[in-house]
N, C-alpha and C positions, 0 to 999 in steps of 0.2 A: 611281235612287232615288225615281221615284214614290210608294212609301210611307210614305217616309220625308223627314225635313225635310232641308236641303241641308245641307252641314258647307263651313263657311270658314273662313279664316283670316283674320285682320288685321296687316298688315305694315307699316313706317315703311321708307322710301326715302329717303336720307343721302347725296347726291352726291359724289362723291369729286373730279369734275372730270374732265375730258374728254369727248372728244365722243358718246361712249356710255355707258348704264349698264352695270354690273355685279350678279352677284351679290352681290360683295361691300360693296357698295352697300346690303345688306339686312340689318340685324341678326340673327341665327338663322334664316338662309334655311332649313338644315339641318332643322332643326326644325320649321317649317312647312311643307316638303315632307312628313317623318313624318307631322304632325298630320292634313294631308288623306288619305294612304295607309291611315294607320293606324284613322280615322273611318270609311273608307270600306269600308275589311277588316271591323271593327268590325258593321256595319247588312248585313254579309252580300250586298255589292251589288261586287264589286272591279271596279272600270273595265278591262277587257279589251278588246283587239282581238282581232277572230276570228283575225286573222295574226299577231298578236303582240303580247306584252304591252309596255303603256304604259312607256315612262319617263317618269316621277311627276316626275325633276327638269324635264327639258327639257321640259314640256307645261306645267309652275308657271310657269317662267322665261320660256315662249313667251308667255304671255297679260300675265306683269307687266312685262317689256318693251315690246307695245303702248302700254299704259296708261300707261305712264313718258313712252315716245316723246311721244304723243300731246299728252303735259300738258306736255311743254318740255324734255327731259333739259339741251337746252342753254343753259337758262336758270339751271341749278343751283337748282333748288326742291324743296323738300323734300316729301313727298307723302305723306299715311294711303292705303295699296290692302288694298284686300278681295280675295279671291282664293276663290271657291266651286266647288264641285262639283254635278252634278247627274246626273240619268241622264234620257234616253238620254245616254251617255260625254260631260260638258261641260265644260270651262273656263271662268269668266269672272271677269275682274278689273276695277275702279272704280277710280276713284284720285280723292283731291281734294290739293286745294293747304291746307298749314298754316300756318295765320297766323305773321309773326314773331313772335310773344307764346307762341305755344306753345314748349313746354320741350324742351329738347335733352335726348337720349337719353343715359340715363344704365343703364352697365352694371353699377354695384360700390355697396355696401352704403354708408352711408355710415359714415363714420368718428368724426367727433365731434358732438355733440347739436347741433342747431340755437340760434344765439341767442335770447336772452330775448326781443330786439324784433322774431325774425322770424313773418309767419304762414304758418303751414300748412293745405294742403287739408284740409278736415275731413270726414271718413265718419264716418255716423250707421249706431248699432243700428237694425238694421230693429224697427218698435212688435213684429211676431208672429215666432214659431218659423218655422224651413222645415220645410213639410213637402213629402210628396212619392207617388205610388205606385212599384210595383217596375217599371212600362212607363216613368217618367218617368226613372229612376236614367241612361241614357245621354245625357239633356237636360242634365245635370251634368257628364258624363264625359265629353260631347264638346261642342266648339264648331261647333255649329246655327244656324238659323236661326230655332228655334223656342225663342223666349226670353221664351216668358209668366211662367215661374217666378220670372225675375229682374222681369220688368216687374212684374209682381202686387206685389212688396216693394218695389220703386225708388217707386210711385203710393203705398205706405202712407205712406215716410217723408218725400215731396216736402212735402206740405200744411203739416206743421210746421217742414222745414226744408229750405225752397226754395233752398239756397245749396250743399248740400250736395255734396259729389262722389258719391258710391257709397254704397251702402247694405249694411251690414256684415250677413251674415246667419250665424246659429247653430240649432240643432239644439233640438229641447225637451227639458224636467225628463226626469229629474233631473239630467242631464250637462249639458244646456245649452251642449254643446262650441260652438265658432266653425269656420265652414268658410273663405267667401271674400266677396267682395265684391260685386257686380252686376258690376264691371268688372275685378276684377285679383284677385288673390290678395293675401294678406295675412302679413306677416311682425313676428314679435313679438321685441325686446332683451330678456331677463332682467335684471332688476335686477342691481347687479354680477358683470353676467358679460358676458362679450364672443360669447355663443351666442345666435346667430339663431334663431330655430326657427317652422314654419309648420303650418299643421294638416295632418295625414295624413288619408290617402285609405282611407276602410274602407266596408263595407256601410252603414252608419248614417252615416257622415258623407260621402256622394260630392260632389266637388265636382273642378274642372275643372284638371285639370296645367296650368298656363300653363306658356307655352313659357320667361317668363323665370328664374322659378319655377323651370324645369326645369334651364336652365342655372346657375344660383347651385348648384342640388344634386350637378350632373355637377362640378363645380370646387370643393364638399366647403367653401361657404361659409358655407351653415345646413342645419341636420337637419329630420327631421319631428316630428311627436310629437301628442297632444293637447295643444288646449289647450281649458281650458273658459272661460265668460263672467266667472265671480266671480272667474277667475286672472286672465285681460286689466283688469278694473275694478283690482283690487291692485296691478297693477304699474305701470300708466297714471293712475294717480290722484294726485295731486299730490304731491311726493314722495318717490313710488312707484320711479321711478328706470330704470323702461321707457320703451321706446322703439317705434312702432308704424312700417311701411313697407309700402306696395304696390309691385305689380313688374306689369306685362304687357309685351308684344311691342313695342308702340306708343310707348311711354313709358319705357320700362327701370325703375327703381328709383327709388321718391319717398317721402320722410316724409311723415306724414299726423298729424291728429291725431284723435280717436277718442271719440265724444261717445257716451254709455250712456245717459242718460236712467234712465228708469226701464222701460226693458223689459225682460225677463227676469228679474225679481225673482221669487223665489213670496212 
């Protein structure tokens, strides 16, 4: 993939105990093996042996096992690994240590509203629209290395609000739709209804399958659909009687709460 930026993946390592890891050890191992194969089909570059082709699982699993080994498996530490791809044919995987303070992986939606006196991670509207050109659209669609897009909107919205997790990005006038986050995908409650729903993937709105994203959909827990910015302000405004959630690989499913300011107004 010399031409092209590298495609990773980010995975959370969950020791189960004993004295070796597993895959199962890895939340949606499955799906992160896809995500590289499928990015890597994608950029028109498929890692091939002249003798035979790669298997994707056990060359993922060869290099995140190093990595594990290396950082202590028998210490039972929990661990963020990166796992990239490169050409000439590469594997390699990082791994760090998670502080105890970081949040247990959580795979299921949650069920009833957070208390009055608890707080939530807050993601802020990014201040400007995403845009984008038609070369950029696979910088969305796959997970790269190459993430000025996100950087460019995370640096708008830090200066005013340095505290923030992720920075919520949406589409310009007149749809003004919502895509995703800088870091996770985003899932929105209906007012009295008990239906999830997250922004769909179309020409105009491309934004990145997260793999947890992906599994909520395959187990038929929330739909797709648009949603546009004036519909998320209505429902999330005090209340309004929505509810707001991110999801990635790393972290499974977490409330959030969802600060609009005044961007996106015309």
């Amino acid at each position: 993939m010399s031409s092209s930026p590298d495609l990773f993946t980010t995975l959370r390592y969950i020791p189960s105990g004993g004295p070796s890891a597993k895959t199962n050890d890895i939340p949606l191992f499955d799906l992160h093996v896809q995500r590289l194969r499928g990015g890597v089909e994608h950029f028109g570059e498929l890692v091939e042996s002249k003798e035979e082709e790669i298997d994707w699982e056990m060359e993922v699993w060869r290099v995140l096992e190093q990595v594990i080994v290396e950082k202590g498996v028998k210490k039972g530490l929990r661990l963020k690994v990166t796992v990239a791809v490169s050409s000439p044919p590469s594997f390699k995987a990082e791994a760090w240590i998670l502080p105890d303070t970081f949040p247990p992986f959580v795979d299921r939606l949650p069920s009833s509203p957070p208390s009055p006196s608890s707080t939530l991670p807050q993601i802020t509207l990014s201040p400007s629209p995403l845009t984008f050109t038609p070369s950029q659209v696979p910088l969305l669609l796959f997970k790269t290395s190459d993430r000025k897009i996100y950087d460019e909107h995370t640096s708008l919205t830090l200066p005013t609000h340095p505290s923030t997790q992720s920075t919520l990005l949406y589409t310009s006038s007149p749809s003004s739709l919502l895509t995703e986050t800088t870091i996770a995908n985003v899932l929105f409650l209906l007012p009295s209804s008990s239906t999830w729903i997250t922004p769909r993937i179309t020409s105009s709105t491309p934004l990145l399958p997260g793999l947890m994203r992906e599994d909520l959909l395959r187990r038929g827990e929330i739909v797709q659909g648009d949603v546009t910015l004036e519909e998320a302000r209505e429902w999330l405004k005090e209340g309004g009687g929505g509810r707001a959630v991110c999801c990635n690989a790393l972290r499974g499913v977490w409330e959030v709460r969802v600060e609009f300011g005044g961007a996106g107004r015309n």
